[in-house]
C-alpha positions as CSV (number, residue, x, y, z in Angstrom):
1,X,0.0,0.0,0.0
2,X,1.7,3.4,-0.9
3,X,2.6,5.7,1.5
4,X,-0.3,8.7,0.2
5,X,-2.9,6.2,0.6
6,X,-2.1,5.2,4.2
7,X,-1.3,9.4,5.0
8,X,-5.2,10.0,3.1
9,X,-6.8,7.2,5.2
10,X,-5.4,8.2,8.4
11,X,-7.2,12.0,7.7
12,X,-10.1,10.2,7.1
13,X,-9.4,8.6,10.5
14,X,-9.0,12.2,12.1
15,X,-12.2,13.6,10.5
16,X,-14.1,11.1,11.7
17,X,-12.3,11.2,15.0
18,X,-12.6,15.1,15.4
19,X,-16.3,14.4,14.5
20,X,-17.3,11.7,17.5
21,X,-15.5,14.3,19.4
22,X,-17.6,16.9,19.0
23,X,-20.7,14.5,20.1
24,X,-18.6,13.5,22.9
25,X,-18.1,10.1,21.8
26,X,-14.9,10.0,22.8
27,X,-13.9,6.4,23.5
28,X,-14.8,6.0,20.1
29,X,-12.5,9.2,18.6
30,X,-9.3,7.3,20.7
31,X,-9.9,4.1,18.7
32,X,-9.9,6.3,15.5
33,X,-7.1,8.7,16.6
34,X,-4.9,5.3,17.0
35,X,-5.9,3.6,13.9
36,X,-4.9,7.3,12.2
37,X,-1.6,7.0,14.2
38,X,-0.4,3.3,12.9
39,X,-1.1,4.8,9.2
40,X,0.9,8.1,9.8
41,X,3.6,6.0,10.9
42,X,4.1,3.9,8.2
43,X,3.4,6.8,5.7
44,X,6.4,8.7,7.9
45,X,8.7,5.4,7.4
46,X,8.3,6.5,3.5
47,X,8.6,10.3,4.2
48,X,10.4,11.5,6.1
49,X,9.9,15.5,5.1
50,X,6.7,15.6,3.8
51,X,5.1,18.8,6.4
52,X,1.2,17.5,6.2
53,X,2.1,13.7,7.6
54,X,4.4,15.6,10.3
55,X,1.3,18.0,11.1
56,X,-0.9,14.8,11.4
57,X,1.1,12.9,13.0
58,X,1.7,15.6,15.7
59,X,-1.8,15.9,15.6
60,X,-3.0,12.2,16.3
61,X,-0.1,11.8,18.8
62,X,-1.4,14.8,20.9
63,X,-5.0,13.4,20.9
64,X,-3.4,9.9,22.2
65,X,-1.4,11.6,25.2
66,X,1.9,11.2,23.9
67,X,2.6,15.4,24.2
68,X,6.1,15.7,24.2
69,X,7.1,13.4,20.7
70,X,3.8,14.8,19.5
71,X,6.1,18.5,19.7
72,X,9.2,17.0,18.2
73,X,6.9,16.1,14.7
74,X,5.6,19.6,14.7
75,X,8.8,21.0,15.4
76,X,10.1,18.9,12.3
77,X,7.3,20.2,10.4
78,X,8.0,24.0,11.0
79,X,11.4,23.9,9.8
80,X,10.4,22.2,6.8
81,X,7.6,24.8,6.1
82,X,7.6,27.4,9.2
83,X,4.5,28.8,8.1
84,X,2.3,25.6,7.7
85,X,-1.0,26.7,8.8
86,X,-2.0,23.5,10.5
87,X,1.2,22.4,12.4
88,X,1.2,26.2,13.9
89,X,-2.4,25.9,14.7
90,X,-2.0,23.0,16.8
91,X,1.5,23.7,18.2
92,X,0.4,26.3,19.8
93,X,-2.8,24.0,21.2
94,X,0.1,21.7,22.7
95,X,1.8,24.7,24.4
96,X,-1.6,26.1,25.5
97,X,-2.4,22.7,27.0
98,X,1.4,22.7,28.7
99,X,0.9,25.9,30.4
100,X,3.4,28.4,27.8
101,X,0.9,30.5,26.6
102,X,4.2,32.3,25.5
103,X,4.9,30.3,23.0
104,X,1.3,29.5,21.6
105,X,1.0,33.3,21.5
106,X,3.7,33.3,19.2
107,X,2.3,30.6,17.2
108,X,-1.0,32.8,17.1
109,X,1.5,36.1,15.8
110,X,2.9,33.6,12.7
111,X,-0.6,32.8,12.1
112,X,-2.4,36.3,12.1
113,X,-2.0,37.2,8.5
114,X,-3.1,34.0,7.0
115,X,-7.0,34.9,7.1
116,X,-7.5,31.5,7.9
117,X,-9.8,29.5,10.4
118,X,-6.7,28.4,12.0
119,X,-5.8,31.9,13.1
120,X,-9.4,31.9,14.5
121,X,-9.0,28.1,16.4
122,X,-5.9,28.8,18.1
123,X,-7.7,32.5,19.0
124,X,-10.5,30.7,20.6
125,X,-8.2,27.9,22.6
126,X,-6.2,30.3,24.2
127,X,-9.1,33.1,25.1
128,X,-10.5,30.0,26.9
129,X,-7.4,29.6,29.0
């Protein structure tokens, strides 16, 4: 199976995932978030610099606990595109969720001219805090 299929199943995964979430299903999200993370794996094992499996993979890691290697694939990410919407969305999710509103404010700064829903997300995450 090639390495763009397994990378657009796994965001299928995550959809779905996101999805349940939002219906508070979550037991069944976790299931999907893992399933998304075997895929991302094996699509990372093919590449290694591609920003979008990084950003999932960051992503799906985050949503199974695993915080700190979840950072290290975003931080991979950025220096191969620093101003991937997604990866600085998210990043700065993680450091909202480990207390450096700093740093996610900074993430928020890279992200203000992109008129994206992003910009908006990360807004939202850390007005909550």
């Amino acid at each position: 199976e090639n390495y763009l299929n397994q990378y657009k199943q796994a965001k299928k995964f995550v959809e779905r995932a996101k999805k349940l979430e939002e219906k508070n299903k979550t037991d069944r999200a976790a299931k999907l978030y893992v399933k998304a993370l075997e895929k991302l794996q094996e699509a990372y094992k093919a590449d290694r610099n591609n920003p979008d499996i990084l950003n999932y993979l960051g992503f799906t890691l985050r949503k199974t606990g695993k915080l700190k290697e979840a950072e290290k694939f975003y931080l991979a990410g950025l220096k191969i595109k620093p101003e991937h919407n997604g990866i600085n969305e998210y990043l700065g999710e993680l450091y909202v969720n480990t207390g450096r509103m700093d740093l996610a404010k900074e993430r928020l700064a890279i992200l203000k001219s992109c008129n994206c829903e992003e910009y908006t997300e990360l807004k939202k995450v850390i007005e909550k805090k």
